[in-house]
C-alpha positions in Angstrom: -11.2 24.8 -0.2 -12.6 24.9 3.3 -12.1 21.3 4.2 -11.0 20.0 7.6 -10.2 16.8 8.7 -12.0 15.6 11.6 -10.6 12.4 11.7 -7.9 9.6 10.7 -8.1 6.0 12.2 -6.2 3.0 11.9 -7.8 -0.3 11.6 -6.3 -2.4 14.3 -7.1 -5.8 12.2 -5.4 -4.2 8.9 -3.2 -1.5 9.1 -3.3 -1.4 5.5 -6.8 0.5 6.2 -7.8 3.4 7.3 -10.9 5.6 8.0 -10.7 9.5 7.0 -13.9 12.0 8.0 -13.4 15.3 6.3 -16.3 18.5 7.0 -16.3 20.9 4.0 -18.8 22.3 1.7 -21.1 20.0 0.0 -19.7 18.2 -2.9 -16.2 19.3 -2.9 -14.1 16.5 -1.8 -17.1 14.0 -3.9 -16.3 15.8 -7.0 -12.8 15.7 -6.6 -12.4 11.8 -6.0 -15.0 10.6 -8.3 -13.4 12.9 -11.1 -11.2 11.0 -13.6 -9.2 13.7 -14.4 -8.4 14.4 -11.0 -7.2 10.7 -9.9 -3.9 11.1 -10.4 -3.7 14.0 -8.5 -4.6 12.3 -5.6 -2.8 9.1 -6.2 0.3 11.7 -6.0 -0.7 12.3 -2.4 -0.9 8.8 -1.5 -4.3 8.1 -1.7 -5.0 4.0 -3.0 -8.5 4.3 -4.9 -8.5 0.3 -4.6 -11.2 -0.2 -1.8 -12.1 2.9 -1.1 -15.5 3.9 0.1 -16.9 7.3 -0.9 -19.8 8.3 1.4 -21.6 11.8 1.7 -23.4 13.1 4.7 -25.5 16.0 5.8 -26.4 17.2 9.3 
């Protein structure tokens, strides 16, 4: 899918949270995590939608 992660950090106040910054094409990773259909499929990988903060950027 041409996505890379560029970064995984730890919160050192909860280490129940975490920051992830991926780079791919525009949209891909959005579409994937807003789409119902597809939350289970990334539940399986581990991913907890509870609290999670979907933001897009451009440079």
């Amino acid at each position: 899918m041409g996505v890379k992660t560029l970064y995984i950090g730890k919160s050192l106040d909860d280490p129940q949270r975490a920051t992830v910054i991926f780079q791919g094409p525009e949209n891909v990773l959005y579409e994937i995590f807003m789409n119902p259909e597809t939350k289970s499929i990334v539940e399986a990988s581990g991913h907890i939608y509870v609290g999670t903060k979907i933001t897009r950027w451009i440079s």
